[in-house]
C-alpha positions in Angstrom: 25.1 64.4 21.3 21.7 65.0 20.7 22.2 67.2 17.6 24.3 64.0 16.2 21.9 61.6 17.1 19.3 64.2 15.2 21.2 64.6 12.3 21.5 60.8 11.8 18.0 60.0 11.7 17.5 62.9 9.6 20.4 61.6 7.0 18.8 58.3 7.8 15.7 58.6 7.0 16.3 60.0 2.9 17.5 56.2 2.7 14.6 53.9 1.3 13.6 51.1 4.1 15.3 48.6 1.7 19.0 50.0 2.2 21.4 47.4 3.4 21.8 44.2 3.9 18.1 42.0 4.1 17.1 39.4 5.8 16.5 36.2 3.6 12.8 35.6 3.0 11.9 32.0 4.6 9.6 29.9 2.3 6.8 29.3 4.5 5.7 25.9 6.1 2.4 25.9 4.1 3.9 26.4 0.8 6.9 23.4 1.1 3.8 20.5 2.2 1.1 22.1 -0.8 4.8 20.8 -2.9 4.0 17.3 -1.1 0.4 17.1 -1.2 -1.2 14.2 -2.6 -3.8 14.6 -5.5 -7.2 13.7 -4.7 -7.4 11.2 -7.7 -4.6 9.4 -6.4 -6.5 7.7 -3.3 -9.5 5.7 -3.6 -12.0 5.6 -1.1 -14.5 2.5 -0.9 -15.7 3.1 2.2 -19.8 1.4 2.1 -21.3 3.5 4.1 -19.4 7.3 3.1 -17.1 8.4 1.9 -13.4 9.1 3.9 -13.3 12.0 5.9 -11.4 15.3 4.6 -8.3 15.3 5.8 -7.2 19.1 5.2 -8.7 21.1 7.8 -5.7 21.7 10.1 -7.6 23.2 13.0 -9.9 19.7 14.0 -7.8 17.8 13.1 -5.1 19.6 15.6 -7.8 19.2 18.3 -8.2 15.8 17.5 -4.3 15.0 18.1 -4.0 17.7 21.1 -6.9 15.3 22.8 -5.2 12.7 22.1 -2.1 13.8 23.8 -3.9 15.0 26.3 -7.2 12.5 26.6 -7.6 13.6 30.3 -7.8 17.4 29.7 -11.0 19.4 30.7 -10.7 22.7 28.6 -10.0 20.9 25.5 -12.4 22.7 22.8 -15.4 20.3 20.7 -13.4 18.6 17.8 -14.5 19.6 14.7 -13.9 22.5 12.1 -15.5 26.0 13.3 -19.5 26.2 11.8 -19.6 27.4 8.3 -20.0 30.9 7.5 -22.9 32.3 5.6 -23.2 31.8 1.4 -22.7 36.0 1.0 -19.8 36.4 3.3 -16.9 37.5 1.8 -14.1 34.8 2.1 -11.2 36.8 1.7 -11.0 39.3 4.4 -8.5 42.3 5.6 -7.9 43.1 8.7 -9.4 41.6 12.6 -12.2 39.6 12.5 -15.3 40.5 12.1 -17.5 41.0 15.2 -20.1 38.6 16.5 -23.2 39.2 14.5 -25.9 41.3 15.8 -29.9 41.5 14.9 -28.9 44.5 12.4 -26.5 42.2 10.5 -29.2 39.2 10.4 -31.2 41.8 8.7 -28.6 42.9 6.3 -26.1 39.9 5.6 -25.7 40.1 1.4 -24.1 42.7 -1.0 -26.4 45.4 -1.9 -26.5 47.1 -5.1 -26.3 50.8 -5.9 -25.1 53.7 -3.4 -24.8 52.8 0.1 -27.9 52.7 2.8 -28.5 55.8 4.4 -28.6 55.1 8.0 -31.0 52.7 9.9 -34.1 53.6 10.6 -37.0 52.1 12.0 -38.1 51.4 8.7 -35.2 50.4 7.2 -35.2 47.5 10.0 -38.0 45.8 8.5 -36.3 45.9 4.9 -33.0 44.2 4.5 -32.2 45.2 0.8 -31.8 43.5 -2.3 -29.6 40.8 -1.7 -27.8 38.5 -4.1 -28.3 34.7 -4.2 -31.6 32.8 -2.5 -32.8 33.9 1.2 -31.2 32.5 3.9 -33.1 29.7 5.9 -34.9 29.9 9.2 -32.2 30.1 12.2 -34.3 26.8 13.4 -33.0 24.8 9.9 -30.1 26.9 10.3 -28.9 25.6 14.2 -30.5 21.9 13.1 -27.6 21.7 10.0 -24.9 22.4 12.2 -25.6 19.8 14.8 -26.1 16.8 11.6 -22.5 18.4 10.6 -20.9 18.4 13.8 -22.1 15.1 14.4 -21.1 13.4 10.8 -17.7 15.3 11.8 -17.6 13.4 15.0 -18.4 10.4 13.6 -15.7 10.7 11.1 -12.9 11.6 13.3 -12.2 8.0 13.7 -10.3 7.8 10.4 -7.8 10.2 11.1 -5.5 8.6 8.7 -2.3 10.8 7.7 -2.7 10.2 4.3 -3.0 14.0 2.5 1.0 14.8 2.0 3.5 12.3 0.4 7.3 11.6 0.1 9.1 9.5 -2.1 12.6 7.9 -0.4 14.5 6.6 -3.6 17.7 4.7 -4.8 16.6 1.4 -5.2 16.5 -0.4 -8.5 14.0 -2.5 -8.1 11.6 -3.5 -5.7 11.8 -2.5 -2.1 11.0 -6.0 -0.7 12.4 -5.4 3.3 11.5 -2.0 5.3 12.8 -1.0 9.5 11.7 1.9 11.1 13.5 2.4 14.9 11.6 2.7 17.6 12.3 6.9 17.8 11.5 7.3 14.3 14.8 8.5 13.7 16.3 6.3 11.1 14.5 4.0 8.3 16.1 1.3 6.9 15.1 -0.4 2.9 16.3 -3.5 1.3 15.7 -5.0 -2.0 16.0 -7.3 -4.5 18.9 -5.2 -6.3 20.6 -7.2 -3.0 21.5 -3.3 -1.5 19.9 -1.6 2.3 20.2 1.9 2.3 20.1 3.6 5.4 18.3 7.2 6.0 18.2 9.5 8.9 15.7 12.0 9.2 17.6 14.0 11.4 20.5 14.8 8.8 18.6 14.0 5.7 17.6 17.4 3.6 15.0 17.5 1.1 16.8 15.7 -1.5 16.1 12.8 0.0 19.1 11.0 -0.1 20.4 7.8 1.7 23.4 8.2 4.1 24.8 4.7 3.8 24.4 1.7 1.3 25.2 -2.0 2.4 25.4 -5.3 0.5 24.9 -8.3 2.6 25.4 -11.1 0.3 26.3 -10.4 -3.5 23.7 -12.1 -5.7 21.1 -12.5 -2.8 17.9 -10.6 -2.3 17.6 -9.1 1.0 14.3 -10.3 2.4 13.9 -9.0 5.7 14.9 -6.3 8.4 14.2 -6.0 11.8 15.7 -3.5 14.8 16.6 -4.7 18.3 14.3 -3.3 21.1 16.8 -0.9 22.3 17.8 0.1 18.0 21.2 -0.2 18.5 21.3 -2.5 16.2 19.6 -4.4 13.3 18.8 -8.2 11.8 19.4 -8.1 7.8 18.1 -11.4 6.2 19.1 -12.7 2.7 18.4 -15.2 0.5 21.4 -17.0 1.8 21.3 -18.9 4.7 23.3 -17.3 7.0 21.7 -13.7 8.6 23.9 -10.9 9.5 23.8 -8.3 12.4 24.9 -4.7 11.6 25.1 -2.1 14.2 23.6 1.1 14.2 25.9 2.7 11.7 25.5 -0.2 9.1 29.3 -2.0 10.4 29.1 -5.5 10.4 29.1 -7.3 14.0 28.8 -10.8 13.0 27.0 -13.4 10.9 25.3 -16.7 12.1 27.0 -19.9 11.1 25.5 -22.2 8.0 25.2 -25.8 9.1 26.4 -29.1 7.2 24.0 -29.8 4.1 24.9 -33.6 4.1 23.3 -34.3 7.6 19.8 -35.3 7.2 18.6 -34.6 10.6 18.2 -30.5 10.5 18.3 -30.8 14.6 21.7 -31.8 14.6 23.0 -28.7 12.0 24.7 -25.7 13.6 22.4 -23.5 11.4 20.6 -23.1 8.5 21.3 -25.0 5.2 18.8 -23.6 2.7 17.9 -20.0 2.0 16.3 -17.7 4.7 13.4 -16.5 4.5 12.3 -14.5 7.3 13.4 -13.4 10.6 12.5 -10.9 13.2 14.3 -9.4 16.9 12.7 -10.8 20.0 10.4 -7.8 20.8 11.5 -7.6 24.7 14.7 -9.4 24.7 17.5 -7.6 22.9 19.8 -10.6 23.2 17.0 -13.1 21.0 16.2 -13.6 17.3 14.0 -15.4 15.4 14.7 -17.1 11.7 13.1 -19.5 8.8 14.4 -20.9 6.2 13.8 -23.2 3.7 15.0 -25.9 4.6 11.7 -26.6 6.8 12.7 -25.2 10.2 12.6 -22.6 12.7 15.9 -21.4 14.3 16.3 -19.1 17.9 19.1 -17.5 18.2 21.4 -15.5 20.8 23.5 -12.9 18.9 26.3 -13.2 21.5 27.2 -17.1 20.0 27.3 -17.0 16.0 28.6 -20.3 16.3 25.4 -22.6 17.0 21.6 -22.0 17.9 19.5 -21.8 21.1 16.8 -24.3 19.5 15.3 -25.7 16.2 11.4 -25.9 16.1 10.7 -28.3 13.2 7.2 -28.2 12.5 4.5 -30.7 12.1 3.6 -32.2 8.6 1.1 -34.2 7.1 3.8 -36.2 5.1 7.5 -36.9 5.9 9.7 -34.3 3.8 11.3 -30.7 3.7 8.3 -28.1 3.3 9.6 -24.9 3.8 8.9 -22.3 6.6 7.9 -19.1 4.5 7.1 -16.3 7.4 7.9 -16.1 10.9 6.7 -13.7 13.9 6.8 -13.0 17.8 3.7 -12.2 19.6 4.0 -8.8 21.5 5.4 -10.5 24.9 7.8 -12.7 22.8 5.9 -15.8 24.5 4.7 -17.0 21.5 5.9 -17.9 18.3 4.0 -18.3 14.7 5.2 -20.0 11.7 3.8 -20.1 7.9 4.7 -23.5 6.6 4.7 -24.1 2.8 1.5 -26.4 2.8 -0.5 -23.5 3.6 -0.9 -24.4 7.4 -0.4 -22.2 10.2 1.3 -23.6 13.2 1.5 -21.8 17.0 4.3 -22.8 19.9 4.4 -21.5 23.3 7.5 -20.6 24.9 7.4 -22.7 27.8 9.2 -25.1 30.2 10.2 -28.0 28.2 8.7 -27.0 25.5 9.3 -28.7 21.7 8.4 -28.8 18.0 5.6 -30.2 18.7 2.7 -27.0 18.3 0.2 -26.2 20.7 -1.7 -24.6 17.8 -2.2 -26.3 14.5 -4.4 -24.8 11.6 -3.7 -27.1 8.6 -5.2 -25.3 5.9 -5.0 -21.9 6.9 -4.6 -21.0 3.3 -4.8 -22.3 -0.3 -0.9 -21.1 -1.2 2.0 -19.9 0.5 2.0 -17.6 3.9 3.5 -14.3 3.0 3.1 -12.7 7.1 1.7 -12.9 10.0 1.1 -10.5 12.8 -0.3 -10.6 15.9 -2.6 -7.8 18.3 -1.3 -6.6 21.0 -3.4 -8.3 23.1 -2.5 -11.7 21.8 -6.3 -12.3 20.7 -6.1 -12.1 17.1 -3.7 -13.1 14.2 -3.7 -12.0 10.8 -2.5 -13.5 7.9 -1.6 -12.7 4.2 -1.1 -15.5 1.1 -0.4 -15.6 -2.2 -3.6 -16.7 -2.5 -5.0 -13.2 -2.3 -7.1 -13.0 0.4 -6.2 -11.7 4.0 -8.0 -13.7 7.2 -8.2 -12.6 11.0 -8.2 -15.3 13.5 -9.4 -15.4 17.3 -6.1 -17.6 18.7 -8.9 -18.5 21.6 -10.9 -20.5 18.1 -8.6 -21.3 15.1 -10.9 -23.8 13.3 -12.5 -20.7 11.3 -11.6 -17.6 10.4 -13.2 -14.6 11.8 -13.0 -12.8 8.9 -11.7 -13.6 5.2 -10.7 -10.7 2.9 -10.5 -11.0 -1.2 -9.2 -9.7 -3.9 -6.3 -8.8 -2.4 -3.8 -9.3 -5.4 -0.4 -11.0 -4.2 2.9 -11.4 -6.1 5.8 -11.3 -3.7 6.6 -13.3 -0.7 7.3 -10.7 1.9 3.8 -8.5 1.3 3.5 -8.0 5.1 0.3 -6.6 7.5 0.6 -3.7 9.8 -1.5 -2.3 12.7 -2.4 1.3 13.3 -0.7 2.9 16.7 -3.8 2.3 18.8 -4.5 -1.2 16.7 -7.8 -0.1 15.3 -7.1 -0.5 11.9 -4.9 -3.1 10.2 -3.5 -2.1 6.6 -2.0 -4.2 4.0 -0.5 -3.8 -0.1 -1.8 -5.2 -3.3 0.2 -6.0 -5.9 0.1 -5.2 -10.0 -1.6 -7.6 -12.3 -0.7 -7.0 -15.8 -4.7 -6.6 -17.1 -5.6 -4.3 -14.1 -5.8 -0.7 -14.0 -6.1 -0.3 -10.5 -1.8 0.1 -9.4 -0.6 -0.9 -6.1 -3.0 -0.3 -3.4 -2.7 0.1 0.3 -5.9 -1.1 1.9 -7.3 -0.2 5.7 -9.6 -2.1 7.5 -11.7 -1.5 10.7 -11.1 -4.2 13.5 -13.4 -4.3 15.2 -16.8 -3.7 12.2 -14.5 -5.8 9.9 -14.7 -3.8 6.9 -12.9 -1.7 4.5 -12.3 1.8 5.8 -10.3 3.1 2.7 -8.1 1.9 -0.2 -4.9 4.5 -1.4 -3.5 4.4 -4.4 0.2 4.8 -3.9 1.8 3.9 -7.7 0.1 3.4 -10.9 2.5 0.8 -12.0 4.3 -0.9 -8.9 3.4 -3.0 -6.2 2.9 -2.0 -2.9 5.0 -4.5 -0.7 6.0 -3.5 2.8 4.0 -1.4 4.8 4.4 0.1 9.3 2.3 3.0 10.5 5.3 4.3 13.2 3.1 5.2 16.8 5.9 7.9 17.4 5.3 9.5 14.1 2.0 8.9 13.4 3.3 8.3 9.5 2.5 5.0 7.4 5.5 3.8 5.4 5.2 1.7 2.1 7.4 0.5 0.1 6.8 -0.2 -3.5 8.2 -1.3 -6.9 8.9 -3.3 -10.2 12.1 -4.5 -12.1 13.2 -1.4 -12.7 12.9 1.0 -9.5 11.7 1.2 -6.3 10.8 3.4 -3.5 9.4 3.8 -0.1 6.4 6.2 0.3 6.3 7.6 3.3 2.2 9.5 4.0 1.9 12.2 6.8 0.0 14.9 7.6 1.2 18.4 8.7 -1.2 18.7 11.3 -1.4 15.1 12.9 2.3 13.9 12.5 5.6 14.4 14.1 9.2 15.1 13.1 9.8 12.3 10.6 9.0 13.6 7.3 8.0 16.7 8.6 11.8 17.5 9.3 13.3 17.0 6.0 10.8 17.9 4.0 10.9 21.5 5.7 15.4 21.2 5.7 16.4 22.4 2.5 19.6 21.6 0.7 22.9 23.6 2.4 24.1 26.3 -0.6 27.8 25.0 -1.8 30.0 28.0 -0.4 33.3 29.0 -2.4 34.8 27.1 0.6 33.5 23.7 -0.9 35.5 23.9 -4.2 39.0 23.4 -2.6 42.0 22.6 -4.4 44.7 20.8 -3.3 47.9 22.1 -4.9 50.4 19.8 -6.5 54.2 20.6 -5.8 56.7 18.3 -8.1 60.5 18.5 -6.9 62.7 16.9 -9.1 65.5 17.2 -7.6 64.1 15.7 -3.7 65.8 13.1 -1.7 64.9 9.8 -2.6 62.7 9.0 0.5 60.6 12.1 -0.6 60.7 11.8 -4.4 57.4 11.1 -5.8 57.5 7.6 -7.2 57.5 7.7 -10.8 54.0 6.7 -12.8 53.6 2.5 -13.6 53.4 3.9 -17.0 56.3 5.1 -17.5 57.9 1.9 -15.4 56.1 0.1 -18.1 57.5 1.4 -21.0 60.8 1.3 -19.4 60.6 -2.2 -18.8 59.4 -3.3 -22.8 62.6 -1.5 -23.9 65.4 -3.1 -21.4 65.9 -6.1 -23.5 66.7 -8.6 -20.2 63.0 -7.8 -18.4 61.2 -7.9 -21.6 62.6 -11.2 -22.6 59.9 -14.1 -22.4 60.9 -17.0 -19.8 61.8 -20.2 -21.8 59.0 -23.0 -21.3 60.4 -25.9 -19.8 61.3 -28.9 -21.4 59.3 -32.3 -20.5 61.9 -34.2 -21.9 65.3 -34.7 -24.4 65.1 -32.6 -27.5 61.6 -30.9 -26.6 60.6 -27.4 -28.2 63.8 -27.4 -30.4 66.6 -27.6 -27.8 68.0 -30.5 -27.6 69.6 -32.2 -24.4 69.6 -28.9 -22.7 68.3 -30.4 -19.2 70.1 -33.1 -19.5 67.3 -35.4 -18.7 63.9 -34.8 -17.1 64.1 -36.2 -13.5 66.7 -34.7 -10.8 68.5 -38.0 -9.8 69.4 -38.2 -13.2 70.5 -35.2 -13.7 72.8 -35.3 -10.6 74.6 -39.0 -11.7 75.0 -37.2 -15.0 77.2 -34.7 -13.7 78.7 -37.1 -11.1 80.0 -38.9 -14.1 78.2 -42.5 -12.8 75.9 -42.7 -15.8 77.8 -42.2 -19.2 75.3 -41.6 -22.2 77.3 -42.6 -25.8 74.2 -42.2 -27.8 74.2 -38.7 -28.3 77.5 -39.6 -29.9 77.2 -43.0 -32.0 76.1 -43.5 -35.0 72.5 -44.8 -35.2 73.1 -47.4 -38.1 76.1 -48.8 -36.5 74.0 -49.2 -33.4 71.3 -51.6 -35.4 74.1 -53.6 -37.3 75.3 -54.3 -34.2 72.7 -57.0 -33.4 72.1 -57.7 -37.1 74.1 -61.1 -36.5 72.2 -62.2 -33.6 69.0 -61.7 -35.1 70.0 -64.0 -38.1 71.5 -66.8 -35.4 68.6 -66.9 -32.9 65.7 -65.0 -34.3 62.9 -64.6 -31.8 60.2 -62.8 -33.5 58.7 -62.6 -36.7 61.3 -64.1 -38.2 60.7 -67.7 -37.7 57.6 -67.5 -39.1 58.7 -66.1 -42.5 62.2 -68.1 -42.7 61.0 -70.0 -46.1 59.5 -67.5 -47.7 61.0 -64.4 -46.5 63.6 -62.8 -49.3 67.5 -62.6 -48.0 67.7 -59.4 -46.5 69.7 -56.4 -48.1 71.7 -53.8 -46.4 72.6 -50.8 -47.9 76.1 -50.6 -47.5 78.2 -47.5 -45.9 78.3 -44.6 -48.0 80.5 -42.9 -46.3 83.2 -43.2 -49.2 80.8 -41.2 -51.3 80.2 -38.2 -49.0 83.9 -38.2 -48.5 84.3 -37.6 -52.6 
């Protein structure tokens, strides 16, 4: 046994390492998110004071999410990236690392030229070479740089914004107006005004991107809004019709919410909606509860086990009698509070309470110059936010709504559902621009610091489409944006390999399944003539057709019926038009002898009457009217 096993390795080793069958080389993790990195000149930072923090080193910025897993964790090492190494350093290096440097390296740290040293001496420690490139700096400047750069690093760790790595979800043919993320991150949901939702999962969704399910609400209506219940079982798809649907999970329809009667004046005493929605949105603790306006001017709660009828209708409070409508919508995190953005640019506030009504607790009448596009509140129920067509963004303390805290400009709007979003931890807010046509700026996505106020950063996500929609998921730790024109849209989804989670990270790293020989299966195709007749393939309609054109009795055209005697040529075939008739016809009660007389017999016949006892012109005419000529019977004539 051992000479066998001796022999083998000796026959085994005149085979090159290469014989047989290989494992397949896996494309590393590095290389497939450089393939989704985002440029540098695509984001545009306008931070006052400095610029935005570099997002690409992956070993702070690891730190920086392992403390925040872990806040309470004692050994977690200083966040920031390791002290830089000196200028002649070689970058590159082979093999372990280098050891920590000693008093003989501070004296020798550059390339020398020529031969190498001869060994250290005494002498040679007072002479360090000929080194390439300026002197290095005292240790004392040396120590004091580090500590400025460890603490701009520390200072900057606050914008740790997944922004360096990109992914474009497509399908949509125009702009992505409605975006849904579950609470798990799992699934993402898009709607737009080509009046589609496409569904993705992340968990079976490869590279290519591609959506697992397409749905169309209402043909002809753009969809305007989604929202998932709390438990994400299933979802609330708003149109531009007035009746909202509810889809489950899997994108199968459970029910739609009735449309009340457009004649009744009073919208309190409708069963629904008449106009158009507008927005809507899940109760955020009650899975049972949703939200809706429309524009017909009211505010509609809603329990998705009765489709039927509504809980209540809030009709808010105007400054003149009329139908304004009710352009946004929103909960407050609780669900004990409910905002509406009313067309006349006010912003109006009701608390769920005890025998509560439409009458608002909270009434800011001109919040804005132009229609309310969204509204969001914190967390904490302190502040509100909302966005306008106006283009400015204000934050509101709900404890003072006379004036805003806060009013941002130049904040381009175009499109009634251009939302706000918080970060996870709520210290930045973040909101999209739109395209105007003399800019050359594109669709921007702006963050802002809550509590300073100010503008952290501004990304550029597309050149030539408007950013809409935007949700940075806590789960995740990705920011979703959806953008667009009249020809395409999309939804952007931004991460970063080192700070966010499954998501985009999943799919990106999935690649597309090769199509195996097993794919391409043909299904054979057995013709029996001569089968039974209950298993005889049924002959093609084209053949039936042509069959049909030559048997003369199919192919013949049905007569048209006749509307009365002697119509379309025949004459006296229906023997009269009603049915009675027709019946005393054949009964023999009514005798017809006109079909056989003679007409000019039949007007001699009264000639003498006429003459004895004339009635109507003729007494008016008797002197001067000539004596009256008959052409007699030539019937004698014919005969010859």
């Amino acid at each position: 046994m051992e000479d066998e096993a001796d022999i083998y390795d000796g026959i085994r080793g005149q085979f090159p390492l290469t014989f047989g069958k290989q494992a397949k080389s896996q494309k590393s993790l590095e290389k497939i998110h450089d393939a989704t990195r985002r440029s540098d000149a695509s984001a545009t930072v306008t931070n006052k004071k400095k610029d935005l923090p570099s997002l690409s080193s992956s070993s702070s910025s690891k730190v920086w999410l392992d403390s925040l897993r872990n806040p309470n964790s004692s050994d977690v090492p200083p966040v920031g990236p390791p002290p830089p190494q000196p200028s002649g350093q070689d970058e590159g290096m082979i093999g372990p690392p280098r050891p920590p440097p000693s008093q003989e390296d501070d004296d020798a740290a550059g390339v020398m030229i020529g031969p190498p040293r001869p060994p250290p001496s005494q002498e040679d420690n007072d002479d360090a070479g000929a080194m390439i490139g300026p002197p290095r700096p005292p240790v004392d400047s040396d120590m004091e740089d580090e500590d400025e750069e460890e603490e701009e690093e520390a200072e900057e760790n606050r914008y740790r914004i997944p922004l360096s790595n990109e992914i474009v979800l497509k399908g949509h043919t125009k702009i992505v107006s409605a975006l849904a993320v579950d609470h798990s991150g799992s699934r993402v949901l898009s709607g737009s005004y080509d009046y589609t939702v496409r569904m993705y999962d992340f968990q079976g969704m490869n590279s290519r991107l591609q959506s697992f399910r397409q749905l169309e609400p209402f043909e002809g209506h753009q969809v305007r809004n989604l929202s998932w219940s709390p438990s994400s079982d299933r979802f609330l798809c708003v149109t531009g019709s007035a009746q909202a649907k509810i889809y489950d999970r899997d994108g199968l329809t459970l029910g739609e919410f009735v449309k009340g009667d457009m004649y009744i004046r009073d919208l309190k005493n409708t069963k629904g909606h008449i106009c158009g929605l507008t927005c809507g949105e899940w109760h955020p603790k009650t899975k049972e509860t949703i939200l809706t306006s429309s524009e017909d001017g009211s505010l509609r709660i809603w329990d998705v086990n009765n489709f039927q009828s509504q809980m209540q209708v809030i009709k808010p409070k105007l400054a003149r009698p009329g139908r304004v409508p009710v352009t946004t919508c929103a909960w407050d995190r609780e669900g004990k509070s409910i905002v509406g953005g009313i067309g006349d640019g006010s912003i109006q506030i009701w608390n769920l309470k005890p025998g509560w009504g439409s009458r608002p607790d909270i009434h800011v009448e001109k919040g804005h110059s132009d229609d309310i596009t969204a509204l969001k509140f914190s967390s904490d129920g302190r502040i509100l936010l909302s966005r306008s067509f106006d283009g400015s963004l204000k934050v509101w303390d709900i404890r003072q709504m006379k004036e805003p805290l806060k009013v941002f400009e130049d904040l381009p709007n175009h499109y009634a559902q251009t939302n706000i979003a918080f970060s996870p931890d709520e210290q930045f807010f973040l909101t999209g621009t739109s395209v105007e046509r003399e800019s050359t700026t594109g669709g921007l996505l702006c963050f802002y610091d809550r509590v300073k106020l100010e503008l952290v950063s501004r990304v550029g996500i597309s050149p030539t489409c408007s950013v809409v929609q935007c949700a940075w998921h806590p789960k995740l730790n990705q920011v979703f944006t959806t953008s667009g024109d009249k020809s395409q849209g999309g939804t952007h989804i931004l991460y970063d390999p080192t700070l966010s989670e499954r998501g985009a990270l999943v799919c990106v790293a999935r690649a597309p399944r090769k199509k195996s020989v097993d794919d391409f299966e043909v299904h054979p195709v057995i013709h029996n003539p001569h089968a039974l007749p209950l298993f005889r393939d049924q002959p093609s309609r084209k053949r039936q057709r042509e069959k049909i054109l030559k048997d003369p009795l199919k192919s013949h055209k049905p007569e048209i019926p006749i509307t009365g005697p002697g119509y379309g040529g025949r004459v006296g075939t229906s023997k009269g038009s009603l049915l009675t008739q027709y019946l005393l016809k054949q009964g023999g009660m009514i005798k017809e002898t006109w079909m056989e007389e003679d007409p000019r017999e039949a007007i001699l016949k009264y000639a003498d009457v006429a003459a004895k006892d004339p009635k109507f012109i003729a007494p008016a005419y008797a002197q001067t009217q000539p004596a009256p000529v008959f052409a007699e019977s030539d019937s004698e004539d014919e005969e010859k």
